[in-house]
N, CA, C and O atoms as a GROMACS GRO file, in nm:
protein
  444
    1UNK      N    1 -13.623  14.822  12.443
    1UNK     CA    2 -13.715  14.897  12.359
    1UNK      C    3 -13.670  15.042  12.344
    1UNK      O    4 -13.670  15.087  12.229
    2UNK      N    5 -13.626  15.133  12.458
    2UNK     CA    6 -13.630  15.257  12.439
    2UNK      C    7 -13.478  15.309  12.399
    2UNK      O    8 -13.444  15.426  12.380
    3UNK      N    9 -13.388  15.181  12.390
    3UNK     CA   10 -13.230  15.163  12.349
    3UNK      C   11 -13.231  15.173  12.216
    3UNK      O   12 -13.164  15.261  12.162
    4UNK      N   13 -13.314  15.074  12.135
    4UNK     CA   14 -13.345  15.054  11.989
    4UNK      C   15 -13.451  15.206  11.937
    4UNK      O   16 -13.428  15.274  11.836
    5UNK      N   17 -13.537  15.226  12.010
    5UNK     CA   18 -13.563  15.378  11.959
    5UNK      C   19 -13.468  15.494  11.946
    5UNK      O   20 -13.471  15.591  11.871
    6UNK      N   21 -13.391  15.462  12.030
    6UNK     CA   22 -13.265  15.589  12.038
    6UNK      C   23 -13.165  15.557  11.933
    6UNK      O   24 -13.081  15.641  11.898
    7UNK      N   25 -13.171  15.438  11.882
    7UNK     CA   26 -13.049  15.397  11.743
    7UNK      C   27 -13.153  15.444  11.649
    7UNK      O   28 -13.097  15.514  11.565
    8UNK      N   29 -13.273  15.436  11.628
    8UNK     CA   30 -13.316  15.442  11.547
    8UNK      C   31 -13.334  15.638  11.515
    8UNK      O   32 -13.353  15.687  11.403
    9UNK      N   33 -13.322  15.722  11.652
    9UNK     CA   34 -13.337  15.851  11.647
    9UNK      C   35 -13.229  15.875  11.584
    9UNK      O   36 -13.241  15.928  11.474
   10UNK      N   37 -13.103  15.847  11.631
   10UNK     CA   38 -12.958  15.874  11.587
   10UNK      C   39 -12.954  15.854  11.451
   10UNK      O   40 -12.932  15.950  11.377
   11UNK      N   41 -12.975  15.731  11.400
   11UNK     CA   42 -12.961  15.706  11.271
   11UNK      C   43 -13.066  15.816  11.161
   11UNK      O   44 -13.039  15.860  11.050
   12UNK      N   45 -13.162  15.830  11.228
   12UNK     CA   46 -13.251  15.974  11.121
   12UNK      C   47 -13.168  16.043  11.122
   12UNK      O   48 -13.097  16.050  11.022
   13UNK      N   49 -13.133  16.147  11.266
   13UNK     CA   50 -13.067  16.218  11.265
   13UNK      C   51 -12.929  16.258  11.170
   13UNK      O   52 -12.919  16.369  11.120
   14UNK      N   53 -12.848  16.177  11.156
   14UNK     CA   54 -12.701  16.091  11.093
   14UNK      C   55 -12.779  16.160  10.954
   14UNK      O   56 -12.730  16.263  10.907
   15UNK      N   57 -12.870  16.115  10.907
   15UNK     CA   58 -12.860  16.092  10.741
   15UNK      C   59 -12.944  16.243  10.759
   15UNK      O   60 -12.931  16.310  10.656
   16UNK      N   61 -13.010  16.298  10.842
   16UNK     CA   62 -13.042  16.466  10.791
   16UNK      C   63 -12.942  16.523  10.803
   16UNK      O   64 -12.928  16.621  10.730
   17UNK      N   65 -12.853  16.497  10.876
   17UNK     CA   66 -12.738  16.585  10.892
   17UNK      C   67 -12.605  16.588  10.728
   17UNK      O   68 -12.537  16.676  10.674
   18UNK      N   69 -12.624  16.461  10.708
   18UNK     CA   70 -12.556  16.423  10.562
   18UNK      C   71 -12.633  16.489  10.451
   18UNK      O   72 -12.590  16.556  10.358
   19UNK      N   73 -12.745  16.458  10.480
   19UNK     CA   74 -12.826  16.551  10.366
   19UNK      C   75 -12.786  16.734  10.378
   19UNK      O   76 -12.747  16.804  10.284
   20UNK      N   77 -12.804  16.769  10.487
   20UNK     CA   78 -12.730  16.921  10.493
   20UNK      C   79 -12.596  16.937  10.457
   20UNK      O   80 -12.551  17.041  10.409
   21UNK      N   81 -12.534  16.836  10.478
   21UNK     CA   82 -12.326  16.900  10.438
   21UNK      C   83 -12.383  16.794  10.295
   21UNK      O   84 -12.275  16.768  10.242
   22UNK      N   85 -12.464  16.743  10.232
   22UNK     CA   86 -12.410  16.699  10.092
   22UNK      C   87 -12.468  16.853  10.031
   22UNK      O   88 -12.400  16.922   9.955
   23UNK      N   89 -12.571  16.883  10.067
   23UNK     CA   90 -12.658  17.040   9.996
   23UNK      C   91 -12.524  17.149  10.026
   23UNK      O   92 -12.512  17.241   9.945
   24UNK      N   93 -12.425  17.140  10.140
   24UNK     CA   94 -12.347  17.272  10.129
   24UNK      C   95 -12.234  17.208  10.020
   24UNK      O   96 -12.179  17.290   9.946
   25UNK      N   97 -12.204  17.085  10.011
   25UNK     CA   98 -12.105  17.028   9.946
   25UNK      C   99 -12.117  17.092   9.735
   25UNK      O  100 -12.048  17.149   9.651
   26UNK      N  101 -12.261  17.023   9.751
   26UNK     CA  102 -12.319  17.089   9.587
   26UNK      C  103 -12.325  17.231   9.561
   26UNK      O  104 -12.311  17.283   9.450
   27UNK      N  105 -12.355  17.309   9.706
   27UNK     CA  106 -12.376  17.468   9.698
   27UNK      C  107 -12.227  17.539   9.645
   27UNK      O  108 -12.218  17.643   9.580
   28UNK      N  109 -12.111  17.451   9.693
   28UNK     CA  110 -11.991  17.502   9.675
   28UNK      C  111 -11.974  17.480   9.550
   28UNK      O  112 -11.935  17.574   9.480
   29UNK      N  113 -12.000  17.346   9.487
   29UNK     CA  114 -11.960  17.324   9.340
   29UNK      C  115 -12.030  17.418   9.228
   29UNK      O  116 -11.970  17.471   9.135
   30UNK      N  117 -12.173  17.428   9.257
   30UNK     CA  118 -12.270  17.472   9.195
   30UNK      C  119 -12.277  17.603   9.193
   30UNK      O  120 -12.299  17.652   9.082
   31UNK      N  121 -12.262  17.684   9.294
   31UNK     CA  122 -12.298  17.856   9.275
   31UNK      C  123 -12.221  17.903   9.222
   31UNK      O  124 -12.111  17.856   9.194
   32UNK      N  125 -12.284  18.056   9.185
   32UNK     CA  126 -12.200  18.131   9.087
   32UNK      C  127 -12.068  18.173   9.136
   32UNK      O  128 -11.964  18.171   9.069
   33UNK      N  129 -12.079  18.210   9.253
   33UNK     CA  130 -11.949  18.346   9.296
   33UNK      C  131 -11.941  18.310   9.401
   33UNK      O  132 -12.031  18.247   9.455
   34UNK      N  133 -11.811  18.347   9.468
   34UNK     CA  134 -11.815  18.323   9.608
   34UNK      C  135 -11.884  18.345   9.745
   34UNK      O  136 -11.885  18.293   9.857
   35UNK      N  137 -11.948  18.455   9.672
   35UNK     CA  138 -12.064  18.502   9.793
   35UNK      C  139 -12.164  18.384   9.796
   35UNK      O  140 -12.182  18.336   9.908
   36UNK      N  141 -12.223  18.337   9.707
   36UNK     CA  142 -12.314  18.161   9.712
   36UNK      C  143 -12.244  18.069   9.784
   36UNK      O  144 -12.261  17.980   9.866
   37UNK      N  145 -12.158  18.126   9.721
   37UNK     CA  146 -12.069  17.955   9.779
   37UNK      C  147 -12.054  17.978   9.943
   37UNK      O  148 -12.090  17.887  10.018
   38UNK      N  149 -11.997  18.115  10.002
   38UNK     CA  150 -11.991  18.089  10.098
   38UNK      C  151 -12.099  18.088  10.191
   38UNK      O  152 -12.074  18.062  10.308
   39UNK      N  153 -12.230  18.116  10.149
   39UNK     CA  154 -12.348  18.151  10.205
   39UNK      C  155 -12.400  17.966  10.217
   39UNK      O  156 -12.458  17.916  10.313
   40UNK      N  157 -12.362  17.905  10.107
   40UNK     CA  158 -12.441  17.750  10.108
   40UNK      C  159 -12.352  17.685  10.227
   40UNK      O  160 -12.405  17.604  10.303
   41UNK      N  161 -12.176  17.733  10.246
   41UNK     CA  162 -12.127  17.639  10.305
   41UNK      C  163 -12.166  17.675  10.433
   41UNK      O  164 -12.175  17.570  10.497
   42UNK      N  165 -12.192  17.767  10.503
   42UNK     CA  166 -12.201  17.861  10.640
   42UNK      C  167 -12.313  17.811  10.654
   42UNK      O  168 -12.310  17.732  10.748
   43UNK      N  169 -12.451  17.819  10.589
   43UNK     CA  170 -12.595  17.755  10.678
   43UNK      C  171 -12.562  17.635  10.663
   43UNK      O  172 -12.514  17.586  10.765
   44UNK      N  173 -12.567  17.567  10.575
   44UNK     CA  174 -12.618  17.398  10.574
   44UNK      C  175 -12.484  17.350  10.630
   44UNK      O  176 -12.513  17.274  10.722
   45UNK      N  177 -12.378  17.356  10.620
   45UNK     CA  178 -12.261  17.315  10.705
   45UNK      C  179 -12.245  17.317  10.812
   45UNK      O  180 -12.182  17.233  10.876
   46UNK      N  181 -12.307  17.427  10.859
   46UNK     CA  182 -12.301  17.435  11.003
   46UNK      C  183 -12.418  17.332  11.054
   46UNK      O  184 -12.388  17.263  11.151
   47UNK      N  185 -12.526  17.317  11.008
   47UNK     CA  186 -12.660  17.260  11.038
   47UNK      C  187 -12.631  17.115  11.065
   47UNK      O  188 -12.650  17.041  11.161
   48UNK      N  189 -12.563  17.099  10.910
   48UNK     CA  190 -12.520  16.966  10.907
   48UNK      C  191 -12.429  16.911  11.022
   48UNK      O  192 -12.448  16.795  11.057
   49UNK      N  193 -12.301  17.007  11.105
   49UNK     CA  194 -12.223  16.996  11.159
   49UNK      C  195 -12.236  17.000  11.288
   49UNK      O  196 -12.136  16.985  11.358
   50UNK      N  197 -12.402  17.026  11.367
   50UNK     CA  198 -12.453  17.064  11.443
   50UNK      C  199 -12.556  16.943  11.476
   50UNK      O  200 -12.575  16.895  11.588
   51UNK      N  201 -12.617  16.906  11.360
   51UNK     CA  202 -12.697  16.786  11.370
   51UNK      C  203 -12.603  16.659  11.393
   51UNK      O  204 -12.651  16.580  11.475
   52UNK      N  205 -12.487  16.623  11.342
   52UNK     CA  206 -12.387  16.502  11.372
   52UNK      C  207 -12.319  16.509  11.506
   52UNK      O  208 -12.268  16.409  11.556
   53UNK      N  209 -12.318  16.662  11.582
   53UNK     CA  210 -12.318  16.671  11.712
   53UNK      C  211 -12.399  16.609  11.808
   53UNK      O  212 -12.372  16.524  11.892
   54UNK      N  213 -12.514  16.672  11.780
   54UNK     CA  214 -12.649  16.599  11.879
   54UNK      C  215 -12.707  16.464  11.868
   54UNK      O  216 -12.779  16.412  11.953
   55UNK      N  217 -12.663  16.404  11.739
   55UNK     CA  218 -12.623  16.293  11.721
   55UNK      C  219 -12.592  16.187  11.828
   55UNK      O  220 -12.669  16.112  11.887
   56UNK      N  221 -12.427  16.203  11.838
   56UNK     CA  222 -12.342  16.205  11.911
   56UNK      C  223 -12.383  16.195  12.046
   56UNK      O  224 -12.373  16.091  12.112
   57UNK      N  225 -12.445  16.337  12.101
   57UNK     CA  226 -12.448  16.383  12.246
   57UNK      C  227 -12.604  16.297  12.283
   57UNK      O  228 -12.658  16.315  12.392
   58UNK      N  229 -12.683  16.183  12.153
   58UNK     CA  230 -12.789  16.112  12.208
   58UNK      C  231 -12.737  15.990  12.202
   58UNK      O  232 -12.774  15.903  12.280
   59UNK      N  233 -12.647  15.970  12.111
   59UNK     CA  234 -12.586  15.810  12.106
   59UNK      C  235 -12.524  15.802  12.279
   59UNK      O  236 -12.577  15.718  12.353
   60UNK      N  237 -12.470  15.846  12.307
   60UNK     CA  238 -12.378  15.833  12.409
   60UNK      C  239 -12.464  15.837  12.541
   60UNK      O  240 -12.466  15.734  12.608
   61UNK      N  241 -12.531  15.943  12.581
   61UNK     CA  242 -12.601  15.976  12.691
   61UNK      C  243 -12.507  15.962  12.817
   61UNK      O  244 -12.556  15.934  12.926
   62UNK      N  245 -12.354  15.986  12.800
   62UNK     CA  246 -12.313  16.055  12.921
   62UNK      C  247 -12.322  16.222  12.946
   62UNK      O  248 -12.382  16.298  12.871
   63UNK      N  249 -12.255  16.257  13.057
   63UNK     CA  250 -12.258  16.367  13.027
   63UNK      C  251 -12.173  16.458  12.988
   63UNK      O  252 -12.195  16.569  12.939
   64UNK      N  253 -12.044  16.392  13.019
   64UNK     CA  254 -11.928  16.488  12.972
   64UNK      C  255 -11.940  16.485  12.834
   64UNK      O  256 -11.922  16.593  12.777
   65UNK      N  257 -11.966  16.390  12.768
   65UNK     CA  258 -12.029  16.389  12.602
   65UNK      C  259 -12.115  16.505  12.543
   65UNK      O  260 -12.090  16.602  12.472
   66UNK      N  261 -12.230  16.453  12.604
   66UNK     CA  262 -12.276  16.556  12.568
   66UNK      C  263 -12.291  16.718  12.590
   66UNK      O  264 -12.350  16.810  12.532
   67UNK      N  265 -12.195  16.701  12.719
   67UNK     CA  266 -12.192  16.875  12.738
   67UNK      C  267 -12.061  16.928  12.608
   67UNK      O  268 -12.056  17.038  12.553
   68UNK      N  269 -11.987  16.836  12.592
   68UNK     CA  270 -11.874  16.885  12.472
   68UNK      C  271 -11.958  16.886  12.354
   68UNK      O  272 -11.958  16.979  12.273
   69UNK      N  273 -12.020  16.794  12.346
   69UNK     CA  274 -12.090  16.776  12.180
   69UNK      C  275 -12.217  16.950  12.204
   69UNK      O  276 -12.266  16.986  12.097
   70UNK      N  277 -12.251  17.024  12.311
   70UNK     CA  278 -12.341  17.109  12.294
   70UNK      C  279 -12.270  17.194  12.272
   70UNK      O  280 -12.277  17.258  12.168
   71UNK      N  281 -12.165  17.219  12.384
   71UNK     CA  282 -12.022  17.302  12.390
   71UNK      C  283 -12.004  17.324  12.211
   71UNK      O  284 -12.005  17.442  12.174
   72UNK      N  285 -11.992  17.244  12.132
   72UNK     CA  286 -11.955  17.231  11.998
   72UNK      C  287 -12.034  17.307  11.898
   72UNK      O  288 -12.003  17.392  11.815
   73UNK      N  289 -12.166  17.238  11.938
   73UNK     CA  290 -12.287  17.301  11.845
   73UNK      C  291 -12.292  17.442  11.864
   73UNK      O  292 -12.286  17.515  11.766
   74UNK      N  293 -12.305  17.503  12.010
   74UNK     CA  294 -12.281  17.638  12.027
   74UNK      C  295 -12.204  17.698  11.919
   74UNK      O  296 -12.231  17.776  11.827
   75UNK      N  297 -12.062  17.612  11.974
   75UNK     CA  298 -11.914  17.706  11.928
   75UNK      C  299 -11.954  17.756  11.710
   75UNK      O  300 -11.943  17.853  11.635
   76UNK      N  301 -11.996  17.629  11.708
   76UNK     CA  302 -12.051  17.632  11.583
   76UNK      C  303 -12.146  17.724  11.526
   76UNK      O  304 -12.120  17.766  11.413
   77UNK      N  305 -12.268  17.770  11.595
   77UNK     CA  306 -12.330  17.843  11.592
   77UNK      C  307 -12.314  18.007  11.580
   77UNK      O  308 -12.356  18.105  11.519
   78UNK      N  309 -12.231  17.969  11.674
   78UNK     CA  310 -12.151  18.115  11.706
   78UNK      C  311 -12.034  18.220  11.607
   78UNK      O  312 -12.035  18.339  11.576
   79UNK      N  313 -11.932  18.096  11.577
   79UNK     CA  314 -11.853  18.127  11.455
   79UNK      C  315 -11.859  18.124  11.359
   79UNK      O  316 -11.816  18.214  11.288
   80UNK      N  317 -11.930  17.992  11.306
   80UNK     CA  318 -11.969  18.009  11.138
   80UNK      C  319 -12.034  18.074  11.059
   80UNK      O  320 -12.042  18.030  10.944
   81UNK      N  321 -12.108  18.214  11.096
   81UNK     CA  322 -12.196  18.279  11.017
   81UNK      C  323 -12.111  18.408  11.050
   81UNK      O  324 -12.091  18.482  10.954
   82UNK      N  325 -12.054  18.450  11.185
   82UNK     CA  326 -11.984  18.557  11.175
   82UNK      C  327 -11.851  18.527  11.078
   82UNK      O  328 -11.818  18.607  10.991
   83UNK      N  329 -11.791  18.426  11.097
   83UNK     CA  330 -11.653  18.409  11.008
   83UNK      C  331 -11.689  18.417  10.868
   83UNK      O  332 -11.622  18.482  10.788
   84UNK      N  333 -11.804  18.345  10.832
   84UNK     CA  334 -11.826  18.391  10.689
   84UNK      C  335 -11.885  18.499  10.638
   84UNK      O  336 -11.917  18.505  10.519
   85UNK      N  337 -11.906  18.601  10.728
   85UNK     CA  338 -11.975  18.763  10.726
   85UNK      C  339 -11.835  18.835  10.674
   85UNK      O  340 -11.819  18.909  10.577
   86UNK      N  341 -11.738  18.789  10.771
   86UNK     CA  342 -11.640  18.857  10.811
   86UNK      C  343 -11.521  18.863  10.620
   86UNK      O  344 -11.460  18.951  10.559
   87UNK      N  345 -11.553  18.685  10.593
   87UNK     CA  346 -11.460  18.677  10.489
   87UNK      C  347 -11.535  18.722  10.352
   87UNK      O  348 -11.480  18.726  10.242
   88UNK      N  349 -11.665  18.754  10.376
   88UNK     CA  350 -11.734  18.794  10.271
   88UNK      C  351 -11.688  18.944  10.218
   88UNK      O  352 -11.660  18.982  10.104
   89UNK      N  353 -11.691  19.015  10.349
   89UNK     CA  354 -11.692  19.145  10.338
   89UNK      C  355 -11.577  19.188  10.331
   89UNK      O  356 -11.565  19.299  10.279
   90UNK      N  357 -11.449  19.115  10.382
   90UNK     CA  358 -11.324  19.128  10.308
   90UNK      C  359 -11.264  19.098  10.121
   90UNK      O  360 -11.178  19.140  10.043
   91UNK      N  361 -11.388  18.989  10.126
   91UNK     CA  362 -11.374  18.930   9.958
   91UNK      C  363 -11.392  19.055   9.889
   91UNK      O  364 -11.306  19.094   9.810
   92UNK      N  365 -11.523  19.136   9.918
   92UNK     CA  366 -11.571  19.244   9.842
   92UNK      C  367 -11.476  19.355   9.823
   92UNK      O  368 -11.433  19.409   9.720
   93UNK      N  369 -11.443  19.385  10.001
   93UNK     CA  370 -11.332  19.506   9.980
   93UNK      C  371 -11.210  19.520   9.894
   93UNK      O  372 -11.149  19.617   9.850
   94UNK      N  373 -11.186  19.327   9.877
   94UNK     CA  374 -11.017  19.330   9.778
   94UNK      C  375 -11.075  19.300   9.642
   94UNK      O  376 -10.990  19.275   9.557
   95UNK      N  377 -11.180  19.298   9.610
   95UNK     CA  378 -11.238  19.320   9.445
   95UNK      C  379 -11.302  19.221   9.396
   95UNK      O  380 -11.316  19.213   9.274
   96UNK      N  381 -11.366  19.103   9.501
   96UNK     CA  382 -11.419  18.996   9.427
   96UNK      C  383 -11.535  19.077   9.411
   96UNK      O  384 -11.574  19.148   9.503
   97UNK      N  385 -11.610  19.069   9.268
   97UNK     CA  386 -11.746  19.128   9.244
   97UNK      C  387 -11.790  19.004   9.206
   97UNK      O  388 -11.736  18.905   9.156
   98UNK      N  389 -11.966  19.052   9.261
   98UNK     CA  390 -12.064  18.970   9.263
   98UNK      C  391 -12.079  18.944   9.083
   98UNK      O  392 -12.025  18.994   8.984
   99UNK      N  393 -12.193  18.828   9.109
   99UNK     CA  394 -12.202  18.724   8.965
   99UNK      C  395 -12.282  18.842   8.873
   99UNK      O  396 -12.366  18.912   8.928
  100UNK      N  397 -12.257  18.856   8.756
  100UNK     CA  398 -12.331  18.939   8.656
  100UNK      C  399 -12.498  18.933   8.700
  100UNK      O  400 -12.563  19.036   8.716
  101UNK      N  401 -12.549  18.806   8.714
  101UNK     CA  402 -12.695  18.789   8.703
  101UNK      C  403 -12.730  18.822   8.875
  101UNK      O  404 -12.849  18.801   8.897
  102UNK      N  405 -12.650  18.871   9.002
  102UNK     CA  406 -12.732  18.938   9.093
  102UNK      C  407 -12.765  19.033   9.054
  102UNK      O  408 -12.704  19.106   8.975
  103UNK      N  409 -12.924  19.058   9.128
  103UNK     CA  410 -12.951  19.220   9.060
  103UNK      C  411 -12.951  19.340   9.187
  103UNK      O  412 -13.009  19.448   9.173
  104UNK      N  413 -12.907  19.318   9.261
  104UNK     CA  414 -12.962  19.365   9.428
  104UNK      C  415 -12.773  19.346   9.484
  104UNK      O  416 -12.720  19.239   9.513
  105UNK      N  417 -12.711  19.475   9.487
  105UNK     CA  418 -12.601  19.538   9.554
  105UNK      C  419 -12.578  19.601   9.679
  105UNK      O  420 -12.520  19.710   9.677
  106UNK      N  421 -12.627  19.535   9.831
  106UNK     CA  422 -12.658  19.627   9.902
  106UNK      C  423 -12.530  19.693   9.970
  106UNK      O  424 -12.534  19.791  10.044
  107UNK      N  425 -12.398  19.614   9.929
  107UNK     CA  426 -12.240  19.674   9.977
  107UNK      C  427 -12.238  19.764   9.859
  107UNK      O  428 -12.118  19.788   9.872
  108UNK      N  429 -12.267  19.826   9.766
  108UNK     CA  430 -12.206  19.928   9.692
  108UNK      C  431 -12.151  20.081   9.704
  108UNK      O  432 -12.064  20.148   9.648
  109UNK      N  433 -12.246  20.100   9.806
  109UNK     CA  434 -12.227  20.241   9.873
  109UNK      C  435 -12.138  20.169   9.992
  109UNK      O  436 -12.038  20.241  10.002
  110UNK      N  437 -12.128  20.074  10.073
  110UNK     CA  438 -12.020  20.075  10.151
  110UNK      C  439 -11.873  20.041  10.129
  110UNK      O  440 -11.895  19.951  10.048
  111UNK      N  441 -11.746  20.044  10.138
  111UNK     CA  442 -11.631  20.002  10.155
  111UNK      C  443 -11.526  19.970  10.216
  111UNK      O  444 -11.429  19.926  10.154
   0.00000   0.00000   0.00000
């Protein structure tokens, strides 16, 4: 009974997590400028990439599993919003400008 509840947790889990990397997948195709794009792939990618972890670290229920699969989610947590801070604010400095229709510049005074 409580084996078949845990396939059945995993498997929710599995398809919210697909639903988050298909939303960063469309965010990339769909937004205007790179600043969207990289903003859709950094939350929901990571979310998505974080949820197929814990996934993982409930399918299994050892522990070296799941201490790598948390180990992961962390690492994830940790890098993907600074790395895409980081490549944003380099995009700007070498001249990518934002989409005509933002109306709100808050890097303009910085460089």
């Amino acid at each position: 009974m409580m084996q078949e509840f845990l396939l059945y947790l995993v498997g929710g889990i599995l398809i919210i997590s697909a639903v988050f990397s298909l939303a960063a997948a469309i965010g990339i195709l769909r937004l205007p400028d790179l600043y969207t794009r990289m903003h859709a792939a950094s939350k929901a990618g990571t979310l998505g990439s974080g949820l197929a972890l814990l996934a993982i670290a409930i399918f299994s229920l050892e522990g070296s599993v799941v201490l790598r699969a948390v180990a992961g989610f962390v690492f994830f947590l940790l890098t993907a919003p600074v790395a895409s801070h980081l490549l944003a604010r380099a995009a700007y400095v070498a001249g990518y400008r934002l989409d005509e229709r933002t109306k709100i510049n808050d890097m303009d005074d910085a460089s």
